[in-house]
C-alpha positions as CSV (number, residue, x, y, z in Angstrom):
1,X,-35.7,-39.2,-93.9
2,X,-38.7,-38.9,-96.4
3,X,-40.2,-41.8,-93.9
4,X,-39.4,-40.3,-90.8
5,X,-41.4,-37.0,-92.2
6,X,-44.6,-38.8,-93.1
7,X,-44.5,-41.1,-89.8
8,X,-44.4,-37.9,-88.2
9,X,-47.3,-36.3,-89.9
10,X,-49.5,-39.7,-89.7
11,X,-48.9,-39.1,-85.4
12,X,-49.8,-35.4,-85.6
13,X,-46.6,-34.7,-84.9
14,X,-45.2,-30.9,-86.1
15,X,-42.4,-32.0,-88.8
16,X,-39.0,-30.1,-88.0
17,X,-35.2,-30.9,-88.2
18,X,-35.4,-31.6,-84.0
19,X,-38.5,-33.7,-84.4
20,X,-36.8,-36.3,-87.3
21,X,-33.2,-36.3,-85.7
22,X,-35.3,-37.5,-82.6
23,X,-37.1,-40.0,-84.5
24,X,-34.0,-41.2,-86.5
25,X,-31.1,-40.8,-83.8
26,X,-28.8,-39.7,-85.6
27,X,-28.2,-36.9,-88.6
28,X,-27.1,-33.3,-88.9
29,X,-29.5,-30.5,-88.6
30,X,-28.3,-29.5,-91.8
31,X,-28.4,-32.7,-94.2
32,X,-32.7,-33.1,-92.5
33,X,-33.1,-29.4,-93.0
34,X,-32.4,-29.8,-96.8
35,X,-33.6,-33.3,-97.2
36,X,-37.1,-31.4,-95.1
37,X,-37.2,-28.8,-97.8
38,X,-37.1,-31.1,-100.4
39,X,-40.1,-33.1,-98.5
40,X,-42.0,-30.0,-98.1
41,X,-41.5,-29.0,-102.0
42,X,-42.7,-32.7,-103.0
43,X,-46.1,-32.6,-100.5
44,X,-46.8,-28.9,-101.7
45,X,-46.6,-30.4,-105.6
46,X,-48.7,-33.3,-105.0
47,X,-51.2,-31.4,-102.6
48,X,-50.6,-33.1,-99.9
49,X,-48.9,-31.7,-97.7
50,X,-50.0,-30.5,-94.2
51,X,-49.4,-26.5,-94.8
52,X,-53.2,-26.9,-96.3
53,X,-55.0,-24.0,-98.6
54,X,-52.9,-20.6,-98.8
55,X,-54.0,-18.6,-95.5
56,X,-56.7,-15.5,-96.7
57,X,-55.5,-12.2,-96.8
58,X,-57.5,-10.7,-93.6
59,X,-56.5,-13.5,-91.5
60,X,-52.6,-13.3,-92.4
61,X,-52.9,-9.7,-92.0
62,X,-54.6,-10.1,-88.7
63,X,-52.0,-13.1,-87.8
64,X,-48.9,-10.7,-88.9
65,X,-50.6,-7.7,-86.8
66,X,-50.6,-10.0,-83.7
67,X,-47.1,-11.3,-84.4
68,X,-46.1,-7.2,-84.8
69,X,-47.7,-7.2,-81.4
70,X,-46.4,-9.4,-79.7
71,X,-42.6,-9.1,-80.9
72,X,-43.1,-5.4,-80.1
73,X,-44.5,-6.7,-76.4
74,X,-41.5,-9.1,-76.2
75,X,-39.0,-6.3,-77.3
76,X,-40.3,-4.3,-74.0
77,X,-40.2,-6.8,-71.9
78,X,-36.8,-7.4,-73.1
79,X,-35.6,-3.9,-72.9
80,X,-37.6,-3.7,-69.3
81,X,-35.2,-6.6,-68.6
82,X,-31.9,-5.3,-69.9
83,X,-32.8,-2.3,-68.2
84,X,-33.3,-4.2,-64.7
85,X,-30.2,-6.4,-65.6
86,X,-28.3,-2.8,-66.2
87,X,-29.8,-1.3,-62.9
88,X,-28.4,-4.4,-60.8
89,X,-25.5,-4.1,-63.1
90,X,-24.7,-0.4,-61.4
91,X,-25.8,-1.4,-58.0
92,X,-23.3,-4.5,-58.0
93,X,-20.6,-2.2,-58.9
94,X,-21.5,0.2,-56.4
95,X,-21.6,-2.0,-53.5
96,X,-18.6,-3.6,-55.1
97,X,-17.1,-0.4,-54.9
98,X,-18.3,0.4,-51.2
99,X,-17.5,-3.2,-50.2
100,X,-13.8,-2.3,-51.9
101,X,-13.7,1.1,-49.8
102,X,-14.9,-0.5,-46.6
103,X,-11.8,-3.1,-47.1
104,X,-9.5,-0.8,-47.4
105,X,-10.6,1.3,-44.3
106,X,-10.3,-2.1,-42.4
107,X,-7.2,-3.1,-43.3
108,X,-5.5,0.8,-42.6
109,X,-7.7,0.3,-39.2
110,X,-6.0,-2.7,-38.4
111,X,-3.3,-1.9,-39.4
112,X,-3.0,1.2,-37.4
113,X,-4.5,-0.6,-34.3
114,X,-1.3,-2.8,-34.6
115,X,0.9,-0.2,-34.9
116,X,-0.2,1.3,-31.8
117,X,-0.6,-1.9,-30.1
118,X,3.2,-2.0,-31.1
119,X,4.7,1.3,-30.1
120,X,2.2,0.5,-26.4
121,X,4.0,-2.4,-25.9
122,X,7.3,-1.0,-26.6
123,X,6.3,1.7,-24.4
124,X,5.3,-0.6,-21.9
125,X,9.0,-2.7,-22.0
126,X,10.4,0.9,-21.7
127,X,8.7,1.5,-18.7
128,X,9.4,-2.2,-17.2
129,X,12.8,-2.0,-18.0
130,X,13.1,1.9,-16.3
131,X,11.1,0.1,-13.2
132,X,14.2,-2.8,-13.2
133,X,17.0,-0.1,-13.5
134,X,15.2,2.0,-10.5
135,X,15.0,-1.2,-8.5
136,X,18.4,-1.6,-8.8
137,X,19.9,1.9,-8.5
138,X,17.9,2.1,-5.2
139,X,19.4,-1.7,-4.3
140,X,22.8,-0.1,-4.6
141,X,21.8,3.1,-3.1
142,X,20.5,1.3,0.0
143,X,23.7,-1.0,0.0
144,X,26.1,2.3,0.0
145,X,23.8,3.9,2.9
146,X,24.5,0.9,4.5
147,X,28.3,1.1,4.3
148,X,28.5,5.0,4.7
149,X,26.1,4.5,8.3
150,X,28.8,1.7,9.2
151,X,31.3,3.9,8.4
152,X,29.8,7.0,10.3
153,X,28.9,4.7,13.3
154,X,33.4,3.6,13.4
155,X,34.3,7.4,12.9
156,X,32.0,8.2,15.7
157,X,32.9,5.1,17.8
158,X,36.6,6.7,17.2
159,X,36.1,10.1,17.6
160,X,34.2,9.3,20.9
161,X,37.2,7.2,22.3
162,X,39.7,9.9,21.5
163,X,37.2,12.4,23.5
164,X,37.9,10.0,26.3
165,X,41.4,9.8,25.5
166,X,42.0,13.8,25.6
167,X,39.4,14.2,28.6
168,X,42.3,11.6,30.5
169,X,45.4,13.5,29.0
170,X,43.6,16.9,29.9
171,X,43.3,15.8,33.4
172,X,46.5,14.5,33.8
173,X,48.0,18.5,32.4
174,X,45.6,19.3,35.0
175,X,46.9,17.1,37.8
176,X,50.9,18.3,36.6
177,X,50.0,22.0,36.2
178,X,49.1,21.5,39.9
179,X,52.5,20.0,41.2
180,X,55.1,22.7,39.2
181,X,55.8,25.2,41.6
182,X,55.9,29.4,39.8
183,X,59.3,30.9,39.8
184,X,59.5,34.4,40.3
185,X,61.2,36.4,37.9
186,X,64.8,38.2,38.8
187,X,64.7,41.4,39.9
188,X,66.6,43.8,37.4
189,X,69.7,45.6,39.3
190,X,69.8,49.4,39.5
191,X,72.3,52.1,38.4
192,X,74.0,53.2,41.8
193,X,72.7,57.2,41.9
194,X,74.1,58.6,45.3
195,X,70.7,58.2,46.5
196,X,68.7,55.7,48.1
197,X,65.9,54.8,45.6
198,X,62.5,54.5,48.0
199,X,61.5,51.1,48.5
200,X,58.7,49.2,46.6
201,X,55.6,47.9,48.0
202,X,57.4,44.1,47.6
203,X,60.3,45.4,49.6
204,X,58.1,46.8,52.1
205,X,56.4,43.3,52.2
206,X,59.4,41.8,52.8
């Protein structure tokens, strides 16, 4: 590991865990991290390691403002983030929420647009079948009228030949009314009174 670490600082190569299990191929981050601080604690005692001369106070302190700086910088832009992420957050569960609402109003649409597509179509069989049972009340109606106008037409037929049969029989009383001689009536006797009653205007006639 030791080798890896100096082969890696001969190239110019920055010495971490990632860099030596690259180089070696194979090794837990946490065996090279130990085995690297050991590495470091050997170069630093022998003064030759790559961290140099101790950084000067006005530098670090300028280098630690700029880090402040930038974490600050990075913590806004985070925060400007989370608060975009939140934002679309809200907005996804609004339209989420709409999209949900406008579902819903579909589906009772629909469904109420089949419902009345139902009760018109059963409407519509009513009507059909009212149209069939009118057909055929007025097929029976027409087939009575047909046998009551036959029937009227006989009962005329009939009473028109007995009209011809009385008109003969009337003429034939007629014709025998004709022939029979009138009888007179009998004339009623009279109570004998001593006197001759005066003749009547028949006896006069006679």
């Amino acid at each position: 590991m030791f080798e890896a670490a100096e082969t890696l600082t001969a190239s110019g190569q920055t010495v971490s865990p990632s860099a030596i299990r690259t180089l070696l191929g194979t090794g837990s981050y946490t065996t090279i991290s130990t085995h690297l601080a050991t590495w470091r604690e050997t170069q630093s005692a022998t003064g030759t390691g790559t961290d140099g001369p101790e950084m000067p106070e006005p530098v670090e302190r300028a280098a630690r403002m700029f880090w402040g700086s930038a974490w600050k910088s990075a913590q806004q832009s985070l925060q400007s983030d989370r608060d975009a992420l939140e934002s679309a957050r809200r907005d996804m569960v609004r339209e989420r929420q709409e999209m949900s609402a406008e579902i819903a109003r579909l589906e009772n649409e629909t469904t109420r647009l089949l419902e009345a597509e139902q009760q018109h179509r059963s409407a519509r069989e009513q009507a059909e079948q009212k149209r069939h049972d009118a057909e055929e009340a007025i097929q029976h109606l027409r087939v009575d009228n047909a046998r009551l106008e036959e029937r009227a037409n006989a009962a005329e037929a009939r009473a028109s030949s007995m009209q011809t049969e009385f008109d003969k029989l009337y003429e034939r009383f007629q014709e025998l009314s004709n022939k029979i001689v009138p009888v007179k009536p009998a004339r009623p006797r009279r109570k004998a009174t001593g006197k001759s009653p005066a003749p009547s205007g028949d006896e006069v006639a006679d």
